[in-house]
Each structure stands twice: as structure tokens, then as C-alpha cells.
C-alpha positions as a printed Julia matrix, in Angstrom:
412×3 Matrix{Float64}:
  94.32   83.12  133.26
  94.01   80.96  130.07
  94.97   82.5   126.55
  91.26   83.15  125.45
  91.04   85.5   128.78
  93.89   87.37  127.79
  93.51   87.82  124.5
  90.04   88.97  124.64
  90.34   91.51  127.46
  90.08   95.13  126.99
  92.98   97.36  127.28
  93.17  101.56  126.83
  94.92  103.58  124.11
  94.9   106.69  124.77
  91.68  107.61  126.59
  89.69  105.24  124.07
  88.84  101.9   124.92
  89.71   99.08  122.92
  87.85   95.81  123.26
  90.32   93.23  122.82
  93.41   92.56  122.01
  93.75   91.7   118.34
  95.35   94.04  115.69
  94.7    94.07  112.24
  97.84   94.88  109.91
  97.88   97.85  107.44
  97.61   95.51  104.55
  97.85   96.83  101.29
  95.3    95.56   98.79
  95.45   97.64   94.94
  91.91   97.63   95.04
  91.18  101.19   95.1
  89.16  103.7    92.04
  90.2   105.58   90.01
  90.41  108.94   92.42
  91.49  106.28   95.15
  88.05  105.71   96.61
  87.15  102.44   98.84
  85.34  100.38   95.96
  83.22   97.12   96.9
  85.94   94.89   97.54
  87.45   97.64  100.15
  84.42   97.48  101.24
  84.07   93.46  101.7
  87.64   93.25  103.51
  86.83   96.04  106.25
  83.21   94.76  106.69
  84.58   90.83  107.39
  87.46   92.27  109.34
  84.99   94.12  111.54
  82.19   91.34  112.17
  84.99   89.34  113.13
  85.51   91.24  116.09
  88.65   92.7   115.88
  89.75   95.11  118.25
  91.8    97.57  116.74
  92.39   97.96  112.47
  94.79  100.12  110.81
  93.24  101.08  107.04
  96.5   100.05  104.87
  98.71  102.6   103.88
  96.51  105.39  102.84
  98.3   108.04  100.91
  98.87  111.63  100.87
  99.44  112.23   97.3
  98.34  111.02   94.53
 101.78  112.45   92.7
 104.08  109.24   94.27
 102.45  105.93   94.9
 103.66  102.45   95.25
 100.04  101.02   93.55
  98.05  102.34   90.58
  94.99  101.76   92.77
  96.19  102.74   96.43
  93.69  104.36   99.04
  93.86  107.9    98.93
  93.31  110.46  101.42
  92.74  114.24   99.77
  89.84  116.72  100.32
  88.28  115.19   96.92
  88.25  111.55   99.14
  86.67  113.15  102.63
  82.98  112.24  100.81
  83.66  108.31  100.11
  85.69  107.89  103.56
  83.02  109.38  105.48
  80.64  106.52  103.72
  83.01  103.93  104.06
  83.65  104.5   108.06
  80.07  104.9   108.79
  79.33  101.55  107.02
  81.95  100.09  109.29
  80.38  101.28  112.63
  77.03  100.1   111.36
  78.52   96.71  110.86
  80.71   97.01  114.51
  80.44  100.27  116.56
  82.83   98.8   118.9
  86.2    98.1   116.67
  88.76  101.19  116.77
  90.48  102.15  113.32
  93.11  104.13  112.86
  94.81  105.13  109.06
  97.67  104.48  107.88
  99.15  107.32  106.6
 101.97  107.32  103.84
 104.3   108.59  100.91
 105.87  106.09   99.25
 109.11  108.4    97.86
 111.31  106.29   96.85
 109.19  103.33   96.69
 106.17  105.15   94.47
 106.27  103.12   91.0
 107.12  105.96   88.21
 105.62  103.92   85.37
 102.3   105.89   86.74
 104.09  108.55   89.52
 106.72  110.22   90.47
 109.56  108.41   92.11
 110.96  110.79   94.79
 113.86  110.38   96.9
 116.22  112.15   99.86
 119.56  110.32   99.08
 119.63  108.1    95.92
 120.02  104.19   96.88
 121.16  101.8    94.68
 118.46  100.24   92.15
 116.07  102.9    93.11
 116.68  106.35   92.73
 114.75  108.81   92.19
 114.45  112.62   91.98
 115.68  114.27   94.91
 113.32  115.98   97.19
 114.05  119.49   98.28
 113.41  121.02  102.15
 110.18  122.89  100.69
 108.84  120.11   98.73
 109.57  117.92  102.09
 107.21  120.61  104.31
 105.01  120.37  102.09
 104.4   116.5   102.47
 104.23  117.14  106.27
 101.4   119.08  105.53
  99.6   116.85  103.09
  99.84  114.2   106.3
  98.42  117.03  108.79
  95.52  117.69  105.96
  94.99  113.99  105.56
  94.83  113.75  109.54
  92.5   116.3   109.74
  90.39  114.5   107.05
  90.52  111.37  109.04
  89.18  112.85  112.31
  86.15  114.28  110.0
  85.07  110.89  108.74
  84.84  109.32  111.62
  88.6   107.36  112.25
  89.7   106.82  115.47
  93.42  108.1   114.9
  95.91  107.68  112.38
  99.38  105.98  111.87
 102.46  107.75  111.13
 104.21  105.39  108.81
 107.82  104.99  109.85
 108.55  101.61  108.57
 109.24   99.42  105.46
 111.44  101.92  103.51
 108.58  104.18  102.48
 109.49  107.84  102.95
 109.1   108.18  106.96
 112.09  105.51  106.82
 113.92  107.23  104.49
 114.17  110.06  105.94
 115.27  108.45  109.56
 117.69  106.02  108.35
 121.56  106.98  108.71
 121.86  106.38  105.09
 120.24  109.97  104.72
 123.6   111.42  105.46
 123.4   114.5   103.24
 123.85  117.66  104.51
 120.23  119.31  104.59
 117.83  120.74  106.8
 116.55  116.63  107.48
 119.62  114.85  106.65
 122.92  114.22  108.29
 123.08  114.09  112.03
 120.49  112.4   114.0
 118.7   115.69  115.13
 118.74  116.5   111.56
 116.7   113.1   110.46
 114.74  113.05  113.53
 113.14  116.68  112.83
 110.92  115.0   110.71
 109.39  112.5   112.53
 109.01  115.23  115.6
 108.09  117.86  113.2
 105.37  116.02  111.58
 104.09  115.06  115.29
 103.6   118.29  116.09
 101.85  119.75  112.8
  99.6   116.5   113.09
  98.78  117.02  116.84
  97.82  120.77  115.82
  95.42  119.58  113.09
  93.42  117.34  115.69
  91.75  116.91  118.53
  93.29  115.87  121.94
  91.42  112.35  122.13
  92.48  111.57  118.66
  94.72  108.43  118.35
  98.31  109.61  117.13
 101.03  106.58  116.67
 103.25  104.9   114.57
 104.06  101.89  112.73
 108.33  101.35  112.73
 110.89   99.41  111.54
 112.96   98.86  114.07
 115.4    97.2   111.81
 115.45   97.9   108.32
 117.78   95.05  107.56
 120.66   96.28  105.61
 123.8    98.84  105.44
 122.29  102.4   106.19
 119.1   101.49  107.05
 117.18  102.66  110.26
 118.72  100.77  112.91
 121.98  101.29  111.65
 125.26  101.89  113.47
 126.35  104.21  110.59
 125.83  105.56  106.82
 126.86  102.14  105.4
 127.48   99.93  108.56
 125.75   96.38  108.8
 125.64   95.98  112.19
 122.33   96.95  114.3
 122.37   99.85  116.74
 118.89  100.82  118.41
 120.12  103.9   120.15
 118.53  105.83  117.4
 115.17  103.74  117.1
 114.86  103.72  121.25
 115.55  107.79  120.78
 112.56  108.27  118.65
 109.83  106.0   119.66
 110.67  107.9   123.16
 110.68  111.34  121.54
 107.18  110.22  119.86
 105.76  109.43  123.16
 106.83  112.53  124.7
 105.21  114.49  121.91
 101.92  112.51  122.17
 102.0   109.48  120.34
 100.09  107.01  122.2
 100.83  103.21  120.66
 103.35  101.7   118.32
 103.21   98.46  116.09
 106.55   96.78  115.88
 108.2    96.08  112.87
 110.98   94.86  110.58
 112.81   95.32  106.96
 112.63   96.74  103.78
 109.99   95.96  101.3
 112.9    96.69   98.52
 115.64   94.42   99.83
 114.51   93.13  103.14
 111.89   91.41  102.84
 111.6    88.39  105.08
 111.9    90.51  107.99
 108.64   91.88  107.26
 106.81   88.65  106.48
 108.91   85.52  106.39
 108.55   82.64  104.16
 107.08   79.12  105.78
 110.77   77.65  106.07
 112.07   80.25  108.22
 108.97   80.65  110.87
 111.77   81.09  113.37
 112.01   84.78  112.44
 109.09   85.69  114.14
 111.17   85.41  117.47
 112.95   88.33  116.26
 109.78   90.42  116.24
 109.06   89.87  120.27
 112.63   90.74  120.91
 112.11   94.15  119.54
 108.95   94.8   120.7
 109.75   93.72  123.98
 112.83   96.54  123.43
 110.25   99.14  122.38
 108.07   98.22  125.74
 110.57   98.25  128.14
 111.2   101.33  126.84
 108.28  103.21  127.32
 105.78  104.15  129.49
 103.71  101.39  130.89
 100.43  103.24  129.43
 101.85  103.55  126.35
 100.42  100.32  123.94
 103.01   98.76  122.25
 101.5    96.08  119.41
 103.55   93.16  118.23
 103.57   91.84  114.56
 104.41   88.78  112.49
 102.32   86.64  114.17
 100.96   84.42  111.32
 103.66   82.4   111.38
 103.01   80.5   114.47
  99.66   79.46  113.05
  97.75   77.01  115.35
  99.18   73.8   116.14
 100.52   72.89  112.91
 103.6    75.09  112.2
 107.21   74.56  111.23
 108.65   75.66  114.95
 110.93   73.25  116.2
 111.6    72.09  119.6
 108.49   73.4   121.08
 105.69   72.01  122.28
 102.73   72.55  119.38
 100.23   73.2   122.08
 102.58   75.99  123.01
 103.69   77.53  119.87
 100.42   78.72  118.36
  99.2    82.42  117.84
  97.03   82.39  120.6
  99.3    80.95  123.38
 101.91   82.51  122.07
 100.55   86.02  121.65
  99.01   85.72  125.23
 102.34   84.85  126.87
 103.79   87.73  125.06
 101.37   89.88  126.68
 101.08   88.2   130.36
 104.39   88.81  130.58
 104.58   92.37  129.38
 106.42   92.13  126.35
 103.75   93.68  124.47
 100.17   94.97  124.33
  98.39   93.61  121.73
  98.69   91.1   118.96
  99.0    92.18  115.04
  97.69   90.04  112.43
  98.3    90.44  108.64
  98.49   87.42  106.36
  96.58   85.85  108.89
  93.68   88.59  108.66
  93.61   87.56  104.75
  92.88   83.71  105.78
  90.13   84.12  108.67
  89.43   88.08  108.99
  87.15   85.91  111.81
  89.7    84.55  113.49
  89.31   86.65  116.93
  85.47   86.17  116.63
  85.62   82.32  115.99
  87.79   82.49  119.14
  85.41   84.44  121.54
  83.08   81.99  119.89
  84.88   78.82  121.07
  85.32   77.75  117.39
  89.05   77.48  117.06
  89.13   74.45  115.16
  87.0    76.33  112.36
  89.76   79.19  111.73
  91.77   78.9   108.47
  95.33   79.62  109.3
  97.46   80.98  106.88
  99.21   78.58  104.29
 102.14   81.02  103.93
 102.25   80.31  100.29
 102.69   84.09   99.89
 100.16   84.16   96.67
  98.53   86.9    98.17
 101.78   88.95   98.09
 102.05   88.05   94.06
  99.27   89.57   93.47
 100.33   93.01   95.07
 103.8    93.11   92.95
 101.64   92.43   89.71
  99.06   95.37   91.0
  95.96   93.23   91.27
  93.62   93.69   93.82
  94.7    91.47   97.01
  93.12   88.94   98.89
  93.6    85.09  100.18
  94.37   82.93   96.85
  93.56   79.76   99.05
  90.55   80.6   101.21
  88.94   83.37   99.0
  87.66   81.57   95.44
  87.47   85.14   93.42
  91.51   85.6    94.48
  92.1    82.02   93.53
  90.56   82.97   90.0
  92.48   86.38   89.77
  95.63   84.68   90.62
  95.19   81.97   88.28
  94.05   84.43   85.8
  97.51   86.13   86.31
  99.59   83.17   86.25
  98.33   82.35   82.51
  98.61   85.95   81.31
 101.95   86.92   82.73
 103.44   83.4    84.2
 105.21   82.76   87.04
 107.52   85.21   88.99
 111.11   84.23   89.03
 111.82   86.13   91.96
 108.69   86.74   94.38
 110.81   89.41   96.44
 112.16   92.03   94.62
């Protein structure tokens, strides 16, 4: 069976069907209202993402609060939000009735910008902080996500997506750097009670046939983090990150997107820079962990994809026929490494890019430059898009550029 056969075939999560195999990333795009309301550029991304015929899309990191953020102008999920959502999905299904989308649901703790929220925290780490969250205020959350689940069902979403990756507040919670002694802290039952806690409040606040999963980091990337060996050890151990995605399953999750890093100090595990494409080999080694793991039923998506591009890449001694996304992603999947295929910076160049495929028009998709522009214009809070492909991003990037120069450091 050729990649286009593969890649376009239908697979089950859960007991819903999903068309094809092509995964669109939780990006996050600062291009929210006021009250954290889809505005018409929300509107524009989703629309393009669904009439190009993706199969499954995950509604970027959609938070709980409005109290701790990471962006002035983040998607929010609250009673006072259920209205707008309920607009926004059905606009989507008119547009595709056959694309699944789950939310992304999040609490940035540590990560939330305190310049406009409060920065929270459950063990302070160095050059962040924070003020430390107490066992109450952390049941609390759990129950914002289970009301923001709840929500999700009611406006039309196919299932939501625990976030347990990046170092937003899932991952701080999990990672052995949370060694304080506390009702979610310490030893790994201790850290793990969230993650299996929130599970179950979530599963209580929905129906059976609602989509419950998770995106991870498998790997945070540094001393402490999730993935650890210990507290403050560098070396990787996935005897905790196996534990949980099977614990997850157990209690109901039914798919998990793969994942790496630490948006505060790990960066290029999460999206690598266009001299070090090689990375992405990392990302089918884990997921291929996280599959072999599991239950065959259970759909396990892989991520950092982009960089293989078409047949122009930086890859070295492979064949460019052979190192694409497509023939890549398929092999991946043919031989049961993974499920599906994720998409992010790539879903910012050609949100058409599984469409033009169906439509035998591969040699009309833009692949991503990697210049990482788009990612400058989240760290400056500006609404997000693709500076080379998109004209009004080129203008709001160049815009930025003259008002507030150039970054020194992109990751910070």
C-alpha cells in the first residue's frame, strides 16, 4: 500500500470514527477577545484547517482560568465562553461535519505571564517562581478542567485533551522535581494522583463516548523534569512516563499525542530549529515506546513532523524520496509505531496540506520554511500565523520587528 493509502485511511478512537490520519497540533495563536472568545482570525485558522480535510484537530491550549495564563489573549473555556464556543464549533461542522476536534485543556502555573496573571507554582524552579499553590487551590483547578470538559461536550467538541506536556501545570505537577512533601508531591503515587484524579472527575462530568486523552512530554529535557531518574538527575528514566500513560488508559483515556521538552528551557525538543531536523527521530522513538506500550486500540499520535518537509529537507544520508512527511509518517504507521500523524508548524504553512494530498496536488503544498517567525510572534503576544505564506502575518511581523527589533534570543 502506497503512502497516500495509508495516510488517508480511517482509523477508530474511541467508538468515533476518524477519517484519516492527519493530526492537527494544539497551536497556540494570542488571538483571542477580550473575555477569551474565538474572534475572526480564530475563526479563519479552524475554518482552513477544516476544509483542508484534516482528520482529527486539537483547539490549542484552551484554558481554565482566566486568573494564570501564558497569553493576554488565550482561548478561554468558562461558563461566560459556552455561548461563543457553541458558535464557533457549529461553524466548523458547517464548513466539515466529518473532522473530529478535541480541546486542549490547560493551566499554565508556572508558565502564566504575571505582568497580566498570576504566576502559580508547586515547587519554585529557578528563573520562574511563582506563588505556591496549596492542596485546595490545586482541587479546585481539577474542577475548573471537569467544568471546562463539561462545557466542551455542550458545544459540540468531540473530546478534550488533558495537557500533560511542555512544563505547563499537568507537567509540573508529574515531574520528580515536585519533590515536596504534599498531598501531590513527593513520591510517584503522590504526583501521579493528579493526573488519575483529574481522569476520574473529568470522566464523571461526561458522557461515555466522549473523547478523553492526553498530550505528554515524555521527556521534559532537563534535571527534574518528567522523565527524570530523580529530583535533580539528568539522565532519562521512562518508568514513570510508561506508568502513567498506562494508568490513563486504564482509567479511560483513549489516544495520546507524543511529545517532548520544556517551553521554558527545552525548547528544541518541542520544535527544532532547521539545522538540527535530525531531532525528529527522537519523537518516533518515544512514540513507538508509548505504542508498544499500550493497547493496540488505544491511538497513539506522533508529533514533530514538519521537519521532514517534502523532498527538500536537511536529513542526511537518506534517500529524499524517502525522508518526506508523507513517506515517512506512513512507514511510521505501517509498521505500528504510531497511529496517526501530528502536524503543527506545518498546519501554519498549508492548513491544506492533507486535502491537496487526497487531491493529488502535492507539488502545490507549502512546506514549512522553519524560520520559526511564527514562534516570534507568540513570545511578543501577537496574534500567530505563517510570516512566509500568510501576507497579514508577514505585515504583523514586520510591523513588530520595527517597533520592538529583533529578539536576541528567540528561545527563552
Amino acid at each position: 500500500m502506497g503512502y497516500k493509502e495509508i495516510l488517508l485511511s480511517p482509523i477508530k478512537i474511541g467508538n468515533k470514527e476518524c477519517k484519516n490520519r492527519f493530526f492537527a497540533q494544539p497551536m497556540e495563536c494570542v488571538d483571542s477577545d477580550e473575555e477569551g472568545n474565538p474572534t475572526d482570525l480564530t475563526y479563519q485558522r479552524y475554518e482552513n484547517l477544516y476544509k483542508g480535510d484534516f482528520g482529527l484537530v486539537d483547539l490549542e491550549a484552551i484554558t481554565v482560568t482566566n486568573e494564570s495564563r501564558a497569553r493576554k489573549t488565550q482561548l478561554e473555556i468558562m461558563p461566560r465562553n459556552e455561548k461563543a464556543l457553541t458558535k464557533f464549533i457549529k461553524r466548523l461542522k458547517e464548513v466539515n461535519p466529518d473532522t473530529l476536534i478535541v480541546f486542549q485543556l490547560t493551566h499554565s502555573g508556572e508558565i502564566s505571564e504575571p505582568d497580566f496573571s498570576r504566576r502559580v507554582c508547586v515547587k519554585p524552579t529557578y528563573g520562574l517562581g511563582g506563588d505556591l499553590l496549596s492542596e485546595e487551590e490545586v482541587e479546585h483547578i481539577m474542577d475548573q478542567f471537569a467544568e471546562a470538559s463539561k462545557i466542551a461536550e455542550a458545544v459540540g467538541a468531540d473530546g478534550v485533551d488533558m495537557k500533560l506536556c511542555h512544563g505547563y501545570l499537568g507537567s509540573q505537577i508529574i515531574r520528580p522535581y515536585n519533590d515536596r512533601n504534599w498531598k501531590y508531591g513527593g513520591s510517584w503515587e503522590n504526583r501521579s494522583r493528579f493526573a488519575y484524579d483529574l481522569m476520574e472527575k473529568i470522566k464523571k462530568s461526561v458522557s461515555k463516548d466522549f473523547l478523553i486523552g492526553s498530550k505528554m512530554s515524555m521527556w521534559e529535557g532537563y534535571p527534574g523534569g518528567f522523565g527524570s531518574a530523580d529530583p535533580e538527575s539528568p539522565l532519562m528514566d521512562m518508568t514513570e512516563p510508561i506508568d502513567l500513560i498506562k494508568g490513563l488508559e486504564e482509567r479511560g483515556a483513549s489516544y495520546f499525542v507524543e511529545s517532548l521538552g520544556n517551553v521554558h528551557c527545552a525548547m528544541n525538543y518541542m520544535e527544532c530549529l532547521k539545522d538540527s531536523p535530525e531531532l525528529s527521530y527522537l519523537h518516533i522513538y518515544f512514540t513507538d515506546l508509548m505504542k508498544k506500550a499500550l493497547k493496540p486500540e488505544t491511538v497513539v499520535i506522533g508529533s514533530h513532523f514538519t521537519p521532514f518537509r517534502g523532498k527538500k529537507n536537511k536529513l542526511l544520508s537518506v534517500d529524499p524520496e524517502k525522508s518526506g512527511i508523507f513517506p515517512v509518517g506512513a512507514k511510521c504507521i505501517e509498521e505500528g509505531m504510531m497511529d496517526m500523524v501530528g502536524l503543527g508548524r506545518q498546519s501554519f504553512a498549508d492548513p491544506l496540506t492533507p486535502l491537496k494530498l487526497k487531491e493529488g496536488r502535492e507539488d502545490e503544498i507549502h512546506y514549512c520554511t522553519m524560520c520559526m517567525n511564527c514562534e516570534e510572534l507568540m513570545i511578543r503576544q501577537q496574534p500567530v500565523g505563517c510570516v512566509t505564506y500568510n501576507r497579514p502575518y508577514t505585515k504583523r511581523f514586520v510591523e513588530c520587528r520595527k517597533n520592538f527589533g529583533k529578539l536576541n534570543e528567540l528561545h527563552t
